[in-house]
N, C-alpha and C positions, 0 to 999 in steps of 0.2 A: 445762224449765218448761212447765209447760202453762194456757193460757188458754182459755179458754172465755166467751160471752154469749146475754144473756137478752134477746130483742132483739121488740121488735114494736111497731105502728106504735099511735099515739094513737089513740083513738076507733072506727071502722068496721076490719072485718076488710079483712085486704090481699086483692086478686084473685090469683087463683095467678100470673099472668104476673107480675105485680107485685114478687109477692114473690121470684119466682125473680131478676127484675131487683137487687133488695135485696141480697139473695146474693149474687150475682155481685160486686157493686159492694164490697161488704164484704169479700170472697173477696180480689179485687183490692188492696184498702186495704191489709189486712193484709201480704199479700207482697210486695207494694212500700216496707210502711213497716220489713219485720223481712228486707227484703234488701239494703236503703240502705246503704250505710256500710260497716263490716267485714264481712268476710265468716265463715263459721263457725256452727258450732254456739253461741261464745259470744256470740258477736253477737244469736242467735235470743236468746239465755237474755234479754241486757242489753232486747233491746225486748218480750220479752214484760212483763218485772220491770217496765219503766219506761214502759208505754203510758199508765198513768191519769200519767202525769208529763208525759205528752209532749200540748201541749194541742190542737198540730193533729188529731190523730190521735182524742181523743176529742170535736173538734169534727166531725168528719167523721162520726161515728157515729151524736151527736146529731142531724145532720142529716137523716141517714136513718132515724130513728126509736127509734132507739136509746136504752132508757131505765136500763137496771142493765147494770152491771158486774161483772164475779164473775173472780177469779185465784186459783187455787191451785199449790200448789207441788207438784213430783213429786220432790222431795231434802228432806232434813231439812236445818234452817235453819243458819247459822253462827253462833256462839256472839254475836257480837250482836243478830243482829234474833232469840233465841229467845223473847224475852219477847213480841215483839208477837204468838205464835202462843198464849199464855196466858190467862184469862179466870181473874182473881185472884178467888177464891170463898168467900163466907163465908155461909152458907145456914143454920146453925144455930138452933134457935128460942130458943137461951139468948143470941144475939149481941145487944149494945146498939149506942147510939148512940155510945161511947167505943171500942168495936170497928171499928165501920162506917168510923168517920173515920181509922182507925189505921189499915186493907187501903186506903182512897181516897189518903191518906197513901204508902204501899207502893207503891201501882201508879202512882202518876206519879215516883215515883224511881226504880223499873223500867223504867217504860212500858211497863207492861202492855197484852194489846189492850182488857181491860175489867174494871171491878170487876161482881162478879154477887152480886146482893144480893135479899133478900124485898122484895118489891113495898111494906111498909110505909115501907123507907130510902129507896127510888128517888131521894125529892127532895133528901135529904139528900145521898147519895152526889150526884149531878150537879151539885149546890152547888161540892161539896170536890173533884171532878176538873174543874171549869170552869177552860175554858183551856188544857189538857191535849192530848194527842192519845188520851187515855183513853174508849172507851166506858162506857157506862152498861148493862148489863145485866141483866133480871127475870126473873121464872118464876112463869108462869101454870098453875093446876092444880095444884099442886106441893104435894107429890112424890106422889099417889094417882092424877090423872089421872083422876078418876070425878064433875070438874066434868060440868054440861051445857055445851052448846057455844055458846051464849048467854052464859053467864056468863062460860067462857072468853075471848070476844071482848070481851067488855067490860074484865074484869081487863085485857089485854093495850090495850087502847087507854089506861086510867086510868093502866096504868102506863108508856105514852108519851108523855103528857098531863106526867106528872111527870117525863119527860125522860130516859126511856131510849129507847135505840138500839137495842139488841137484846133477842128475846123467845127465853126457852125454854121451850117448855109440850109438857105431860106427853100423851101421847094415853090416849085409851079404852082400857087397857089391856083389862077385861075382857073390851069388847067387839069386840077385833081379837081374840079369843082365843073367844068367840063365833060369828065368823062373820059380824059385825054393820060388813062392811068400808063399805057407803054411811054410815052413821054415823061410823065411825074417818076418812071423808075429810070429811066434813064440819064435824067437829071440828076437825079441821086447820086445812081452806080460812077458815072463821071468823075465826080469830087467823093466819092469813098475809094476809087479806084486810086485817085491823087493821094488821098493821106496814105492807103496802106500799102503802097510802095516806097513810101518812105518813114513808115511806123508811125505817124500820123492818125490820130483819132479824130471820127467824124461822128459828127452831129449832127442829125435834121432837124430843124424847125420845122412845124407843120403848122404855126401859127391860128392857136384851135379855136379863138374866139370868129374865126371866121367860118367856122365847117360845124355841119352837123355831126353829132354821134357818127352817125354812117360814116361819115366822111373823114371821120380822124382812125377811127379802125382802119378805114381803107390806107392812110397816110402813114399811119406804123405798119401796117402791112406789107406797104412797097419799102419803106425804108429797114425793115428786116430783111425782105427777100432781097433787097440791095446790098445787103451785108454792110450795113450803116453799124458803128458803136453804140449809136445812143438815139431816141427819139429827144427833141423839146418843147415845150408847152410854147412861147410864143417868143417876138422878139423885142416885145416893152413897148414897139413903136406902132402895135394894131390898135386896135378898139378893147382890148382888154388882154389881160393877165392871167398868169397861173392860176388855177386852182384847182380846190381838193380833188371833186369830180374828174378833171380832166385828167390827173395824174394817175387816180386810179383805175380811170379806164386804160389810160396808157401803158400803166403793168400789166393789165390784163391782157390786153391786147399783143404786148413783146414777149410776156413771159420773165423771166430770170434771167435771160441769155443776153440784151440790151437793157443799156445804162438809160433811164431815167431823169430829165435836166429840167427843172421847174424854175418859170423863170417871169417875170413883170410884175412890179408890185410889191414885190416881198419884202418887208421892209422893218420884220423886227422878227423877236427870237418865237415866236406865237404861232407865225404865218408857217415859217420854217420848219418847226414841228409839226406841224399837220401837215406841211409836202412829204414830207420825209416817212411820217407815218403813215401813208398813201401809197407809197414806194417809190417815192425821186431817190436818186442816189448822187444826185449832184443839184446844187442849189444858184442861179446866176444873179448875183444881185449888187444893186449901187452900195447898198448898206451894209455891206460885210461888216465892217468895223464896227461898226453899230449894233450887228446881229451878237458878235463874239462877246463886247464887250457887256452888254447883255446876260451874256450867260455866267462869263467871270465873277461879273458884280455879286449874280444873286446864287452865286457859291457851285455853280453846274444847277440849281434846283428843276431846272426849264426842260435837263434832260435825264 
């Protein structure tokens, strides 16, 4: 299991000595608190799994400045917790409001990690998952990405305003594909500015069936030095869909430190496994229900 944070001190930059002290200190917390107890490799797994669980641990953190938290997994999940790596999807522009309540419906008897919905539902779906451990998910720019980056930050605030948690928004396609990379980060920085002033997780789509190799390195590139949450493979509505390659260039490309979101296409428990064993850490797709019940049926075997 691997852990990773996004760590740095309120208000004024830290002085180097400083921050090296931070380090340390944090260096320290950590192997004293994931060498406590048993011993082993399963030991590391159980305290990485259960550090946001464990409350001294993330008050210590807090204390040193410590403001986000980020855990991703390096094994594909066990047939219980696979729903919460899911983002139940219904993005259609034919979808109603007797739809919308049907996937919010769905994913809290799944427990999904989030229903992802047009920016028009937001409020409605957050209504009908209150309560829940279900997020709220939208998508800003979507699916062209050829908003200005003004606009995109606003959409992404209106639609946390109406009570989503998490953003996915489309980049500048043309313009990563231009050359036009200070643009392609600014666009980003925009709507990651939007969610993480209001604890708000963001997503890019870099929509990879459109970009070369080169060109999707370069697209997690900017969306890390954006301090984006998560890269995602596409937005279901280009000329193709996740895949294995692209996901695994995309961990390589972010590293451990952003989330992973594989998404068009995927549409049974097969597909899913091979994102995950790629390193997605988050799966978006129309067939959740389909994918879980899948796993249930044939006893977890799939994982």
């Amino acid at each position: 299991m691997i852990f990773s944070f996004i760590a740095h001190r309120r208000g004024e930059p830290i002085l180097q000595r400083q921050k090296e002290e931070l380090i340390n200190q944090i260096t320290e917390q950590i192997f004293q608190r994931l060498s406590s107890g048993q011993d082993g490799a399963q030991q590391l797994a159980c305290r990485a799994v259960c550090i946001e669980r464990d409350a001294d641990t993330v008050r210590f953190f807090i204390e040193c400045g410590v403001e986000r938290f980020g855990l991703h997994a390096d094994r594909p999940p066990d047939s219980g917790d696979l729903a919460r790596y899911i983002d139940h999807t219904l993005l259609k522009p034919v979808a109603t409001r007797q739809d919308i309540e049907q996937l919010c419906q769905e994913a809290v008897q799944y427990n999904f990690a989030s229903v992802c919905v047009n920016p028009a539902y937001v409020a409605a779906a957050a209504r009908a998952v209150r309560g829940s451990q279900v997020a709220v998910c939208s998508v800003v720019g979507f699916p062209l990405g050829a908003n200005t980056p003004d606009v995109k930050a606003y959409e992404a605030r209106r639609c946390i305003f109406d009570g989503a948690g998490e953003i996915d928004m489309v980049i500048n396609v043309g313009a990563l594909k231009g050359g036009m990379d200070e643009l392609v980060l600014q666009d980003i920085q925009g709507v990651a500015q939007a969610c993480h002033e209001s604890g708000a997780i963001c997503k890019v789509i870099i929509e990879a069936a459109y970009l070369s190799d080169e060109e999707k390195v370069k697209a997690c590139t900017l969306a890390r030095e954006a301090r984006s949450d998560f890269v995602k493979t596409s937005t279901g509505f280009g000329p193709g869909g996740a895949t294995v390659d692209d996901v695994a260039l995309m961990r390589r490309t972010v590293g451990p430190g952003l989330g992973v979101k594989a998404a068009g296409g995927i549409g049974d428990t097969e597909a899913t496994r091979k994102m995950l064993e790629a390193g997605a850490t988050r799966i978006g797709a129309s067939a959740g229900v389909k994918i879980v019940q899948q796993v249930r049926s044939s006893g977890g075997s799939s994982y």
